[in-house]
Residue frames relative to the residue before (quaternion, step in Angstrom):
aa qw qx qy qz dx dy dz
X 1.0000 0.0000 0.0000 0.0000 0.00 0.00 0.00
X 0.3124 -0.7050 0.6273 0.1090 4.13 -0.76 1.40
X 0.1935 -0.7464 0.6145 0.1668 3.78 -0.73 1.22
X 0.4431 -0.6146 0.5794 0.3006 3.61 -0.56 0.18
X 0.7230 -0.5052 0.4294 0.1941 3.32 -1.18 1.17
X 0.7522 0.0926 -0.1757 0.6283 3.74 0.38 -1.13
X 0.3299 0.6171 -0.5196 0.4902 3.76 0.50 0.40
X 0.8209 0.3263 -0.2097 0.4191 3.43 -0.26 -1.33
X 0.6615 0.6274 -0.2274 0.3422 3.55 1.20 -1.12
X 0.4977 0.4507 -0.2960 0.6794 3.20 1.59 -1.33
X 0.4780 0.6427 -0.4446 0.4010 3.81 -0.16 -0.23
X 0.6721 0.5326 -0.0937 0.5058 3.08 0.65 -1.96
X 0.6699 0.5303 -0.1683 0.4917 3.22 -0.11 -1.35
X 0.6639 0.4703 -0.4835 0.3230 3.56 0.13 -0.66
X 0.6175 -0.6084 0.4620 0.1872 3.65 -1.50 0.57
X 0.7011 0.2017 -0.5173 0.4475 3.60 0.89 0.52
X 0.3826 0.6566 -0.5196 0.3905 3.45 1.18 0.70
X 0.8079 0.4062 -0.2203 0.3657 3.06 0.51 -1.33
X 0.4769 0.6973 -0.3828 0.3738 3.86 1.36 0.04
X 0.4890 -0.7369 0.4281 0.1860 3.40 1.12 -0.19
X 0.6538 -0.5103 0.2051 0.5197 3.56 -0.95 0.08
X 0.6319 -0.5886 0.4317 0.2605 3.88 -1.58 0.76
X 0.1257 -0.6383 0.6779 0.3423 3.58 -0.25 -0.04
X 0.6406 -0.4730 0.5969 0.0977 2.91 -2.27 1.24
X 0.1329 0.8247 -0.5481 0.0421 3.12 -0.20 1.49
X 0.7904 -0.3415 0.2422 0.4473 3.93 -1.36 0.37
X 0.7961 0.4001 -0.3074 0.3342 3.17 0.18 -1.26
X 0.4456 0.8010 -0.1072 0.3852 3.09 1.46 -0.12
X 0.7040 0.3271 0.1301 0.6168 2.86 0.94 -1.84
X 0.6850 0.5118 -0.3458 0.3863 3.32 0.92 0.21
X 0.6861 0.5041 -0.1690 0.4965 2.64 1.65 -0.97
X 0.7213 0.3929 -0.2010 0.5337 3.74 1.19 -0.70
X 0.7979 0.2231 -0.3126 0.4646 3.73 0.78 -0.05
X 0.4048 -0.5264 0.6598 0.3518 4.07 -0.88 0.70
X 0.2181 0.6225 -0.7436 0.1099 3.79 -1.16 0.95
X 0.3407 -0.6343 0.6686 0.1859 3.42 -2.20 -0.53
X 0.2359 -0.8208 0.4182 0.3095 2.99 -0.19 1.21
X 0.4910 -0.6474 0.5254 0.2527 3.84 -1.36 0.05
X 0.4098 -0.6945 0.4988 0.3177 3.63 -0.67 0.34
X 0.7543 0.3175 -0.0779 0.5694 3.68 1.07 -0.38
X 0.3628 -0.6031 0.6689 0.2391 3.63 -0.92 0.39
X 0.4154 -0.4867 0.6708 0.3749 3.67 -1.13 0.61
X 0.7377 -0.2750 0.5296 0.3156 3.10 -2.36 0.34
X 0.5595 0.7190 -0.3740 0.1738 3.61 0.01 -1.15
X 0.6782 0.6182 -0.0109 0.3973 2.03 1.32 -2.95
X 0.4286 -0.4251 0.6453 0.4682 3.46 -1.82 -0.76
X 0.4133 -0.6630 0.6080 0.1413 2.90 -1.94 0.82
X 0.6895 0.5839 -0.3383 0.2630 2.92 -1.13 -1.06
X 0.8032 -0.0387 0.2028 0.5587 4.05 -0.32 -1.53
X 0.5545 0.6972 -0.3043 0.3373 3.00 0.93 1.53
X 0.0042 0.8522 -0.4996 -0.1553 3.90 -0.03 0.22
X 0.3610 -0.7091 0.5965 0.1054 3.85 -1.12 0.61
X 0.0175 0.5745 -0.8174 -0.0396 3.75 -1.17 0.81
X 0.2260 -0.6607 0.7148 0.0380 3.07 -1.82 0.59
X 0.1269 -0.7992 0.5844 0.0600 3.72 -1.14 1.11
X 0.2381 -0.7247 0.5508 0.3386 3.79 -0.73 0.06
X 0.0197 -0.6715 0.7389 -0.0518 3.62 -1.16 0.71
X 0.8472 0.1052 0.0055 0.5208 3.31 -2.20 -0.03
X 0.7750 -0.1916 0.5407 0.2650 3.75 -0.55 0.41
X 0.8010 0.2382 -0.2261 0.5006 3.48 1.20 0.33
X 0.3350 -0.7028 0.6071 0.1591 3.33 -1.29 0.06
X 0.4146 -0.6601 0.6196 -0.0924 3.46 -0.77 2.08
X 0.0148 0.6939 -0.7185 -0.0444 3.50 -0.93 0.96
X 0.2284 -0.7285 0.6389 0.0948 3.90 -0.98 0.52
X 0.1213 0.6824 -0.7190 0.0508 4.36 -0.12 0.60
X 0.3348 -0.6130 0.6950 -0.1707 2.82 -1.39 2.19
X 0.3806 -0.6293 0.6328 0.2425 3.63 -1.39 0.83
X 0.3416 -0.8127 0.4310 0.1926 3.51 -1.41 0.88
X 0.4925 0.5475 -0.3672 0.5682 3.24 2.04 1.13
X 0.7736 0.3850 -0.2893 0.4118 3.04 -1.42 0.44
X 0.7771 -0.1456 0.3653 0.4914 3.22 -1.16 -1.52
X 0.5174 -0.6535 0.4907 0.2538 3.14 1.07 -0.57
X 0.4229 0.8290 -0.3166 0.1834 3.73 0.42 1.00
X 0.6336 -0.5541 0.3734 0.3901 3.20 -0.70 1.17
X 0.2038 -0.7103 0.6729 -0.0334 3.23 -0.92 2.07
X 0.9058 0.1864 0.0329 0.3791 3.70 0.63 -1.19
X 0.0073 -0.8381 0.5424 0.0579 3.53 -0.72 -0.28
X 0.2090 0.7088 -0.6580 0.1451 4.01 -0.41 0.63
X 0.4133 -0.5939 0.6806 0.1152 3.61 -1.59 1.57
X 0.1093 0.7281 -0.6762 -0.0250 3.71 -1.29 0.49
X 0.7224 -0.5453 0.2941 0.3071 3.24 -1.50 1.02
X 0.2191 -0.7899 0.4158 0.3940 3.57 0.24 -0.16
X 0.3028 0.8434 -0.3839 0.2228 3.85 1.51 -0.25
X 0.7917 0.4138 -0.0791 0.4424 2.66 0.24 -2.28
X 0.5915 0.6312 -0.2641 0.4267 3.83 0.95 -0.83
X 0.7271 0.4902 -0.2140 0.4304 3.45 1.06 -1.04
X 0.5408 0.6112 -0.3298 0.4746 3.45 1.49 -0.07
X 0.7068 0.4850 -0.1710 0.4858 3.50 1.47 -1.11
X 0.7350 0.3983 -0.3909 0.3852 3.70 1.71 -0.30
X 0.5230 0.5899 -0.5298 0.3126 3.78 1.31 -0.03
């Protein structure tokens, strides 16, 4: 199939192209990843007008710190070993 030139351009041009990448918001993430939330952000994280879910993968543990305005968007992210951690939940 041959796109026409101003076809494809108008294409281009169009406004949810031209917005760039989405931020990763809550409602989102809540719905597509199995997590737990956390009563605290790690240190790592932002504080303050923030909340943290945490997921386990690979042998690790995935923290996600979401803003508590707006839409809610992914402010933060920090991977931890999951080793050392597993000693502190038995």
């Amino acid at each position: 199939m041959f796109v026409k030139p101003v076809v494809l351009l108008a294409l281009l041009a169009s406004p949810a192209l031209a917005q760039g990448p989405l931020p990763l918001t809550y409602d989102v993430f809540e719905t597509a990843v199995p997590h737990v939330d956390l009563d605290q952000c790690p240190k790592e994280l932002p504080q303050g007008q923030s909340f943290c879910r945490a997921t386990l993968n690979h042998d690790e543990i995935h923290v996600f710190a979401f803003d508590q305005e707006g839409e809610n968007p992914m402010i933060g992210f920090a991977t931890y070993p999951f080793g050392p951690l597993a000693t502190q939940l038995r």
